[in-house]
C-alpha positions, -999 to 999 in steps of 0.1 A, spaced: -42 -51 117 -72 -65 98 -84 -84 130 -79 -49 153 -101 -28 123 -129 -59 128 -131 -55 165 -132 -12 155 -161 -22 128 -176 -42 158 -180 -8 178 -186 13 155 -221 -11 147 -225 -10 186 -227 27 190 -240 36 156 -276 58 158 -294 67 127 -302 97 144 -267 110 132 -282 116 101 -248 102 83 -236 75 66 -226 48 86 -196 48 69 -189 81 78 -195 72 110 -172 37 112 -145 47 95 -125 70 123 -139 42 147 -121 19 129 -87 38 123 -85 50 160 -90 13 169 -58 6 151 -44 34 159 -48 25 198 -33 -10 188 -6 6 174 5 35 197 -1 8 226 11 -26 217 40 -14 194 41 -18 151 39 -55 145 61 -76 158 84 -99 138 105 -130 155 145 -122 159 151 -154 137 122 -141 111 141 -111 110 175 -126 104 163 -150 76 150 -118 63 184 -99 61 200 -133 48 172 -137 22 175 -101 11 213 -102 11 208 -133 -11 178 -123 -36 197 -90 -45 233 -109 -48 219 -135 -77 196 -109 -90 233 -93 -102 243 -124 -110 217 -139 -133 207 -110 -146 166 -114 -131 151 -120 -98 161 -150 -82 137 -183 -75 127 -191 -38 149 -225 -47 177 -202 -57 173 -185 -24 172 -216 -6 202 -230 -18 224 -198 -15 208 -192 27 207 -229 33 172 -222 44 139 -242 39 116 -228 12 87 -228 41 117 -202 56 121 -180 31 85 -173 26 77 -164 61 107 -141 63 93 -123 31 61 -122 41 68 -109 74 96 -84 60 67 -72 33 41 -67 65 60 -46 85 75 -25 53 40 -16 36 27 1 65 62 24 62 59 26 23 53 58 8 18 52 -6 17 88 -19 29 123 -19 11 155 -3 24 188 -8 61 178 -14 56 152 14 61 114 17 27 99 31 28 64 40 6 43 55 12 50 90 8 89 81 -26 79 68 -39 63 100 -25 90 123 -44 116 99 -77 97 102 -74 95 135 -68 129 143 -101 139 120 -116 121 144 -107 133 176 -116 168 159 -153 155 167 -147 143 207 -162 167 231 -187 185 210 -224 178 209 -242 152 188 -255 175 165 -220 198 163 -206 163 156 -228 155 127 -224 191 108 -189 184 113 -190 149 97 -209 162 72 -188 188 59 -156 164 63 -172 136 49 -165 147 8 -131 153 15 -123 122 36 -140 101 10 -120 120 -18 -92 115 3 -95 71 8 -101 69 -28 -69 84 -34 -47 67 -6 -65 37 -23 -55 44 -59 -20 55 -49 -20 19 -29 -29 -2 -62 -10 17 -82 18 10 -67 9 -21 -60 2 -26 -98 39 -9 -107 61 -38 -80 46 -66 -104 59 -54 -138 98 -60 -142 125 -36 -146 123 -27 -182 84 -25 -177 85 -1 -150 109 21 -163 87 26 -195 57 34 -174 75 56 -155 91 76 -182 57 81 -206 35 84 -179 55 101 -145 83 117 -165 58 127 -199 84 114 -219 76 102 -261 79 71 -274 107 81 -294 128 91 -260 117 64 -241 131 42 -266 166 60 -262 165 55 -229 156 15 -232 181 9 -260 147 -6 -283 126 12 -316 97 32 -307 77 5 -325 85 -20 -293 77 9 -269 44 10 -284 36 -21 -283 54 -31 -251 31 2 -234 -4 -16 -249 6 -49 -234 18 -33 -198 -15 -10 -199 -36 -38 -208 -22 -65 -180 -27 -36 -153 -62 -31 -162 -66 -66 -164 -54 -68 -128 -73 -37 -119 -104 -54 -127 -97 -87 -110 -90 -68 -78 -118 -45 -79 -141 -81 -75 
């Protein structure tokens, strides 16, 4: 995907004439999208291996049987010895599994709607055909006047995207507190309830979580 968005990028420079009057950002972005969107409606979603997929469903069968057991998410060794697979194995079959899910994912939610990230590209893409067949100038005004809203609109695909991004590293207990004080606008003192732990430890347990996602916020804003 990130290859097919370089060779969009690539055009977009090609074509690109400053006397749009836009930002070439404004400009690249539905270049880029509808080059991924071509990839995608012509060549298919991305395209795993029948044995990558199977190792998938026998790593995934695996990982969620020992996380019952033990109590916490199983090691890749743990894995391996339960599939009989090669560790080299069992990180391919994630990695692929994880590729072809997050472009599926629900990254965020638009008027009662699940978006994911597939919705996203479609959406951008359609924008842009909205500027085919009109003239250069008709095609400026009208990047113009889209151009807040589209940028509002990536920064918030983008925030729902590290958010949730953010929420898949803490662990259970973690997660559920986040969820309940800052999703569910839940106190201390009933998110403790909930946890089976003194409001004390919620407090102290939200400063740590808040603190490590900022921490990672940062790193990833580099």
């Amino acid at each position: 995907i990130f290859q097919i968005g370089c060779i969009g990028l690539i055009k977009a420079i090609d074509h690109f004439d400053m006397s749009y009057q836009v930002k070439f950002s404004t400009y690249a972005v539905p270049m880029i999208t509808g080059e991924i969107k071509r990839f995608l409606r012509d060549d298919g979603m991305i395209k795993v291996s029948r044995t990558i997929k199977e190792n998938g469903f026998k790593v995934k069968r695996a990982a969620e049987r020992l996380s019952q057991k033990l109590g916490r998410n199983a090691t890749i060794d743990e894995i391996a010895a339960a599939t009989e697979l090669t560790t080299e194995e069992i990180v391919l079959a994630m990695e692929a599994g994880s590729e072809v899910d997050s472009i599926y994912r629900t990254i965020y939610q638009s008027e009662g709607k699940d978006i994911s990230m597939v919705d996203q590209i479609v959406r951008t893409k359609e924008s842009a055909i909205g500027y085919a067949g009109t003239s250069s100038a008709e095609s400026v005004r009208m990047m113009n006047q889209g151009s807040a809203s589209l940028d509002a609109e990536k920064e918030e695909v983008v925030n729902h995207m590290l958010l949730h991004q953010l929420l898949n590293e803490l662990d259970e207990k973690e997660r559920k507190l986040i969820e309940y004080r800052y999703f569910q606008d839940m106190t201390q003192m009933q998110v403790a309830e909930c946890l089976g732990i003194s409001q004390v430890q919620v407090s102290r347990l939200e400063k740590k979580i808040l603190k490590q996602m900022r921490e990672r916020t940062f790193c990833s804003a580099k």
